[in-house]
N, C-alpha and C positions, 0 to 999 in steps of 0.2 A: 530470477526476476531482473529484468532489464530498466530499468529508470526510462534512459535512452529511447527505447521502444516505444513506449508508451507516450514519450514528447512527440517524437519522427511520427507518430500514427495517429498525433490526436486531429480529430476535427473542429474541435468544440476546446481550443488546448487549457482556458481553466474551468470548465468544468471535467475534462478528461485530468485536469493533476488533481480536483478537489478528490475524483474518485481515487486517483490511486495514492492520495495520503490518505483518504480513509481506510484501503484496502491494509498501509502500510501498517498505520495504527492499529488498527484488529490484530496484524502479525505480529507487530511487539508488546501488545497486551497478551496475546497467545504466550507467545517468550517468557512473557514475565509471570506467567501465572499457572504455568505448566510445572515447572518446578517445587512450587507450595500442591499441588493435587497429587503430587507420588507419595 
C-alpha cells in the first residue's frame, strides 16, 4: 500500500485521504484483532 499513490491519484484529495484513513483504520483494527481470534 502506497500512501503516495493515493495522494498523486486523488481527485477529490480529502475526501480521497478520508477514504484511505478509513481503509487504514479497518487494516489496523484487523491487526489488532487478528491475534486475540487464533
Amino acid at each position: 500500500m502506497d500512501l503516495s499513490f493515493w495522494i498523486a491519484g486523488a481527485d477529490n484529495p480529502p475526501q480521497r485521504l478520508a477514504a484511505s484513513l478509513d481503509s487504514l483504520d479497518l487494516m489496523l483494527r484487523g491487526l489488532l484483532l487478528a491475534p486475540q481470534a487464533q
